[in-house]
Backbone as a printed PyTorch tensor [residue, N CA C, xyz], in Angstrom:
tensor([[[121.5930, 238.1630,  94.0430],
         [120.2520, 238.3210,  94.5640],
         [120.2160, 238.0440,  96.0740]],

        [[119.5690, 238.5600,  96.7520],
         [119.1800, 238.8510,  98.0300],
         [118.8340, 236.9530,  98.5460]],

        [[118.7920, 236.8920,  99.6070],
         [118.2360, 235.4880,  99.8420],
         [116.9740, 236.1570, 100.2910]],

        [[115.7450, 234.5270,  99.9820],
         [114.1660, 234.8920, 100.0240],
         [113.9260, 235.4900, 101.5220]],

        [[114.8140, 234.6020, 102.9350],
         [114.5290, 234.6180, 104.0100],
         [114.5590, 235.9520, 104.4620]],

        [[115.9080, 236.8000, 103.7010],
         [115.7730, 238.3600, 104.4070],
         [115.0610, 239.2060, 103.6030]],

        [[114.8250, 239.0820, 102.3520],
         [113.7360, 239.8250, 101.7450],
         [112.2120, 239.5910, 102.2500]],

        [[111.2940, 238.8760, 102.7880],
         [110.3710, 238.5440, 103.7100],
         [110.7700, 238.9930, 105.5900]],

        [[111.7900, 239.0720, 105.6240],
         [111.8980, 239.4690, 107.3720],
         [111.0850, 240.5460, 107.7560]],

        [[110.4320, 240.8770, 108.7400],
         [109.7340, 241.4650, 109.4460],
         [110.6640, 242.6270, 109.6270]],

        [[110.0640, 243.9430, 109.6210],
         [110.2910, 245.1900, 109.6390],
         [110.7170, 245.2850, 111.4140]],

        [[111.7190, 245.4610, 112.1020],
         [111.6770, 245.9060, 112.9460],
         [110.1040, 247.3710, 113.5710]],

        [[110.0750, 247.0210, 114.5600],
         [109.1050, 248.1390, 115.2200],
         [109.5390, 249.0360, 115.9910]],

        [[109.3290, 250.0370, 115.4320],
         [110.1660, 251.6200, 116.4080],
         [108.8350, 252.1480, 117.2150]],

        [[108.4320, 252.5600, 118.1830],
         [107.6040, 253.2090, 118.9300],
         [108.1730, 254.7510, 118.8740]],

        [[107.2970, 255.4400, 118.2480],
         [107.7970, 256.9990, 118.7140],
         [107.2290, 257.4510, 119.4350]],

        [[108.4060, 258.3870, 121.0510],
         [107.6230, 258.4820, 121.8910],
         [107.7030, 260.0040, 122.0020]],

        [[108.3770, 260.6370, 121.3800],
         [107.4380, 262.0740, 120.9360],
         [105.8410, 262.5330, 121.2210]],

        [[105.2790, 263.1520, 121.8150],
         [103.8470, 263.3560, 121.7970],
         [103.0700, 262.0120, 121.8120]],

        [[103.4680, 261.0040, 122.7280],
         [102.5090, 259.6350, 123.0160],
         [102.4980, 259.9810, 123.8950]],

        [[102.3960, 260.8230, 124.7320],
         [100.8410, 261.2110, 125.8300],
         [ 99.7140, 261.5200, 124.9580]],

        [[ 99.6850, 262.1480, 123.9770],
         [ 98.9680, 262.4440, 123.6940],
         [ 97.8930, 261.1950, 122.6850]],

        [[ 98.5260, 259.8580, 122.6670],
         [ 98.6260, 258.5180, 121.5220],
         [ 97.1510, 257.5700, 122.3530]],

        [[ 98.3670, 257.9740, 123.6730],
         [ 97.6000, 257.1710, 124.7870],
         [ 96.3080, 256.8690, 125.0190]],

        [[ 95.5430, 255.8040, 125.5320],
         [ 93.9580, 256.1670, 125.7110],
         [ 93.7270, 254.7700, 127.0400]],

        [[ 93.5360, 255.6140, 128.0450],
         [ 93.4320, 254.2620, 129.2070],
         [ 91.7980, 253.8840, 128.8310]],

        [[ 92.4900, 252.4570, 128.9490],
         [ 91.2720, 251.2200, 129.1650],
         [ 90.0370, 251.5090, 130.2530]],

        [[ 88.8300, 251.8320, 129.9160],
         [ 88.0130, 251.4610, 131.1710],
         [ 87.1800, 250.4980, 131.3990]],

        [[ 88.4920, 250.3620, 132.6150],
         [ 87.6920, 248.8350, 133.3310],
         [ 88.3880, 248.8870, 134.6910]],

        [[ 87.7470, 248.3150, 135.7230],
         [ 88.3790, 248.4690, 137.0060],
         [ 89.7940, 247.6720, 137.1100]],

        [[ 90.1490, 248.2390, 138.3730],
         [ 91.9670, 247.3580, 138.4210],
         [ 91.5660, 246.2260, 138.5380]],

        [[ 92.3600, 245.2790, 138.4770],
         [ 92.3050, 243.8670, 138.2880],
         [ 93.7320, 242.9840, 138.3740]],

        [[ 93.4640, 241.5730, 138.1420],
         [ 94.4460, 240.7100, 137.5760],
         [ 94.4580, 240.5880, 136.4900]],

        [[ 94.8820, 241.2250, 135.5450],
         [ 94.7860, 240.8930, 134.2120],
         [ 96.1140, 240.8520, 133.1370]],

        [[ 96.2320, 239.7650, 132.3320],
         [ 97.0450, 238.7930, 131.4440],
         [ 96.1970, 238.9180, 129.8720]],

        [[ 97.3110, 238.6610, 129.0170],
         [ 96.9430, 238.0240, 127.8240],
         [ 96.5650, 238.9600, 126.9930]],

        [[ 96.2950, 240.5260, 127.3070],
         [ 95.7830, 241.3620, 126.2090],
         [ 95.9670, 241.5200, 125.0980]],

        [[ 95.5080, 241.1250, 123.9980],
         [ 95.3310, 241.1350, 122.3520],
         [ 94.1310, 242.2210, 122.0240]],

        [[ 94.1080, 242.7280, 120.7140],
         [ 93.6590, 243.3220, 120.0210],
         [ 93.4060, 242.7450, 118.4890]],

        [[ 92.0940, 243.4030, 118.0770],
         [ 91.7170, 242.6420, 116.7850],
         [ 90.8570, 243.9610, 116.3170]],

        [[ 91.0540, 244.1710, 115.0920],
         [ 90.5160, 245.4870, 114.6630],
         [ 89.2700, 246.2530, 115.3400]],

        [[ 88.5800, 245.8140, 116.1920],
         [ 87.3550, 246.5030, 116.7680],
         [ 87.4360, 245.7640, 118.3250]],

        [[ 88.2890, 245.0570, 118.8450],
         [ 88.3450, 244.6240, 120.2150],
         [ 89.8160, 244.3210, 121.0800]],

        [[ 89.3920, 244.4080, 122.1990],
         [ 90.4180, 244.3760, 122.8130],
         [ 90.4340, 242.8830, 123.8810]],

        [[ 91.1790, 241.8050, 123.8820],
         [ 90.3820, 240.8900, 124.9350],
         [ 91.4930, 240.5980, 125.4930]],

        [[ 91.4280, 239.9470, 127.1410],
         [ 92.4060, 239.5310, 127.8180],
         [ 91.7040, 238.7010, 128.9170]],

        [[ 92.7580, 237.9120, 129.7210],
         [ 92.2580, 237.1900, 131.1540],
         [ 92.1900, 237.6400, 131.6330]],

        [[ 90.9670, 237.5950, 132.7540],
         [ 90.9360, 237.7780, 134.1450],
         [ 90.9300, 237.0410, 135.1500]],

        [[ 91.6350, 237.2000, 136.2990],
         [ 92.3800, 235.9040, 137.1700],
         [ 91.3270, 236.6620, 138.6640]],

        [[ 90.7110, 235.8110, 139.1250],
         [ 89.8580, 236.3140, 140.4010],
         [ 90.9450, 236.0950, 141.3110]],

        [[ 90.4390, 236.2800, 142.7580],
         [ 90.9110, 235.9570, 143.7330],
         [ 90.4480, 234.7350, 144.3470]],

        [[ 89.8260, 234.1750, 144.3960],
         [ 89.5490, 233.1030, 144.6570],
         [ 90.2920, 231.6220, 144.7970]],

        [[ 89.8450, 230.8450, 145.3820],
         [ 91.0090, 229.8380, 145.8650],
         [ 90.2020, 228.5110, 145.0830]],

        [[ 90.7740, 227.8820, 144.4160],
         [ 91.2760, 228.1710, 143.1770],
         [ 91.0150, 229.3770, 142.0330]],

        [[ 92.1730, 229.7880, 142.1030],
         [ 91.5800, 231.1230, 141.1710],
         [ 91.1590, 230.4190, 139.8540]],

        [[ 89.8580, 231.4820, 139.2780],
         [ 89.3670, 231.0010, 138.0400],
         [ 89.2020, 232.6100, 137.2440]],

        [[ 89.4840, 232.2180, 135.7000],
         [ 89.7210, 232.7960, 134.6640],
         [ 89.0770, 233.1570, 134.0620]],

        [[ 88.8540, 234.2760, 133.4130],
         [ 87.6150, 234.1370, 132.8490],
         [ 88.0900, 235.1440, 131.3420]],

        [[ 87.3340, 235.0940, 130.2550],
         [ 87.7680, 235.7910, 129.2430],
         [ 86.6360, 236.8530, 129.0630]],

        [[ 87.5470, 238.2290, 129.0470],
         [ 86.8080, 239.4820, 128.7010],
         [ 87.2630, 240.4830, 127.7520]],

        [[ 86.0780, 240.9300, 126.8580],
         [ 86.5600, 241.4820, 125.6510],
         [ 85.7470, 243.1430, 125.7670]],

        [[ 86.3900, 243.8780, 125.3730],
         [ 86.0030, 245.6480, 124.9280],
         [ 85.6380, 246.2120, 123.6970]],

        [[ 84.8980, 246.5840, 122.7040],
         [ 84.9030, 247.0920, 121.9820],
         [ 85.7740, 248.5190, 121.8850]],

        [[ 86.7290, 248.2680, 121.0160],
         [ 87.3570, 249.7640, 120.6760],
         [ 86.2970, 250.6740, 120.7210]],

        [[ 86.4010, 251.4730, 121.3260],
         [ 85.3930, 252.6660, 120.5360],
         [ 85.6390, 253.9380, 121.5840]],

        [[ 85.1220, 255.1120, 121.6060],
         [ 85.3380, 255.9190, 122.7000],
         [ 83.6640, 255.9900, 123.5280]],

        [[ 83.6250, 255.0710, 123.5790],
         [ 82.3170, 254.8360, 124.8050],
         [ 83.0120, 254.1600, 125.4400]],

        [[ 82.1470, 254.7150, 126.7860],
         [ 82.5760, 254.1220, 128.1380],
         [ 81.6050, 252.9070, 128.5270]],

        [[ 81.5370, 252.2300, 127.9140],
         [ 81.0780, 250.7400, 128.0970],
         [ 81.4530, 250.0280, 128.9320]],

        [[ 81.1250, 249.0970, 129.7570],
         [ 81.8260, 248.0460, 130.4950],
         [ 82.1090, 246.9350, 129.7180]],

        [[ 83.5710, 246.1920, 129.8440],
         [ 83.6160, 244.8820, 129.2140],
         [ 82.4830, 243.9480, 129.1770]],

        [[ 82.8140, 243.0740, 128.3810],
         [ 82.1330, 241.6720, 128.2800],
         [ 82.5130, 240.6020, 128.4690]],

        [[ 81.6970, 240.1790, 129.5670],
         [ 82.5380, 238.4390, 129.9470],
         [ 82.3780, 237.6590, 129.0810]],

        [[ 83.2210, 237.3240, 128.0870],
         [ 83.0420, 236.1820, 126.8950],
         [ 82.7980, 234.6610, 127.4800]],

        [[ 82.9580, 234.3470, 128.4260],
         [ 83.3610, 233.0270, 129.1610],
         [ 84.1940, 233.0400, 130.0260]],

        [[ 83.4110, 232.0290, 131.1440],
         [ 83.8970, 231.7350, 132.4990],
         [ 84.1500, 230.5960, 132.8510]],

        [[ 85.6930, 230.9370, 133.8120],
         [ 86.5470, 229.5810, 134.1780],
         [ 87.2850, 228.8630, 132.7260]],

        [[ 87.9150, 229.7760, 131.8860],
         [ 88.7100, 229.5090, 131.0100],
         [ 90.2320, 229.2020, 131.5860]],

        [[ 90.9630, 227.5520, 130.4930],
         [ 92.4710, 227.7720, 130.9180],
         [ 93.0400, 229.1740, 130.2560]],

        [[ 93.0410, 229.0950, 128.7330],
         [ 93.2230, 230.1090, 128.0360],
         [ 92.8880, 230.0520, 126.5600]],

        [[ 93.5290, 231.2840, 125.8890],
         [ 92.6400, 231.5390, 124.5790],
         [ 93.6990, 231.9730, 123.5200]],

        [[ 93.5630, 231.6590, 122.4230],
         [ 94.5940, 232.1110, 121.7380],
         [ 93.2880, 232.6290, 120.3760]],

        [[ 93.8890, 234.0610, 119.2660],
         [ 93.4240, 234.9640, 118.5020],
         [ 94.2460, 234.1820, 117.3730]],

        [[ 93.1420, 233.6410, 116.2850],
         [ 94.1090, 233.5530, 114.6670],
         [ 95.2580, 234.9710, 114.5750]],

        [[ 95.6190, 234.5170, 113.7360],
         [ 96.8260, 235.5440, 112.7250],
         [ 96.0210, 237.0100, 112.2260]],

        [[ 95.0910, 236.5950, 111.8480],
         [ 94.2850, 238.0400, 111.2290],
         [ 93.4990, 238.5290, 111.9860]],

        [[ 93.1890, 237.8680, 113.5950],
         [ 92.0950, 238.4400, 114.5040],
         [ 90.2150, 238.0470, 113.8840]],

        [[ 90.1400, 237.2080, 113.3550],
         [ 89.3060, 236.9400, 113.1020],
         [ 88.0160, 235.4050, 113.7890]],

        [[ 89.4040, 234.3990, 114.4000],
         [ 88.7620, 233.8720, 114.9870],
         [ 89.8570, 233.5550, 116.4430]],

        [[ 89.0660, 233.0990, 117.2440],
         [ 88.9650, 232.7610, 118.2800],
         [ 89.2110, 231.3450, 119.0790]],

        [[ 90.5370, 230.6720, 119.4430],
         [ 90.2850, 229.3600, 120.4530],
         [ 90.1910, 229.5770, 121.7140]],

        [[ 89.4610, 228.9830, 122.2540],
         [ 89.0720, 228.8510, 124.0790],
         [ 89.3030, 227.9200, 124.3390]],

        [[ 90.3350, 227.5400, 125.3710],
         [ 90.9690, 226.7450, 126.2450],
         [ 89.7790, 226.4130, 127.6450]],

        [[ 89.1660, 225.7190, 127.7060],
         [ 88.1970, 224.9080, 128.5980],
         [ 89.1150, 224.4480, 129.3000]]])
């Protein structure tokens, strides 16, 4: 019998890049400093790093969708943020 550890291993991930121009879909939101991008079935969120001296952080999230919406500042002057396992909840680093 197989051992448990390699029967549970994670599937390697292949990207096929065949016709991914066509996969593609740019983000709209202006250029920026931006870190940390995650995804969760209906959003997209990441840092934003100002210019400012001390730079401050701030967390902004997108709704998937094909509207051209502007992000949403979830909170300002964040250290950082980490997404549960299933994308369902949310920690903010104050």
């Amino acid at each position: 019998p197989k051992p448990a550890a390699a029967k549970d291993a994670p599937k390697p991930v292949v990207i096929e890049r065949d016709g991914i121009q066509a996969r593609i879909t740019e983000v709209p939101v202006p250029a920026g400093n931006y870190s940390n991008l995650t995804a969760t079935a209906k959003r997209l969120c990441w840092t934003d790093r100002d210019r400012s001296m001390p730079p401050k952080v701030s967390l902004q999230c997108l709704d998937i969708a094909n509207k051209p919406e502007p992000p949403e500042s979830v909170m300002a002057e964040i250290r950082g943020y980490s997404l549960s396992q299933d994308g369902k909840k949310m920690l903010v680093r104050e």
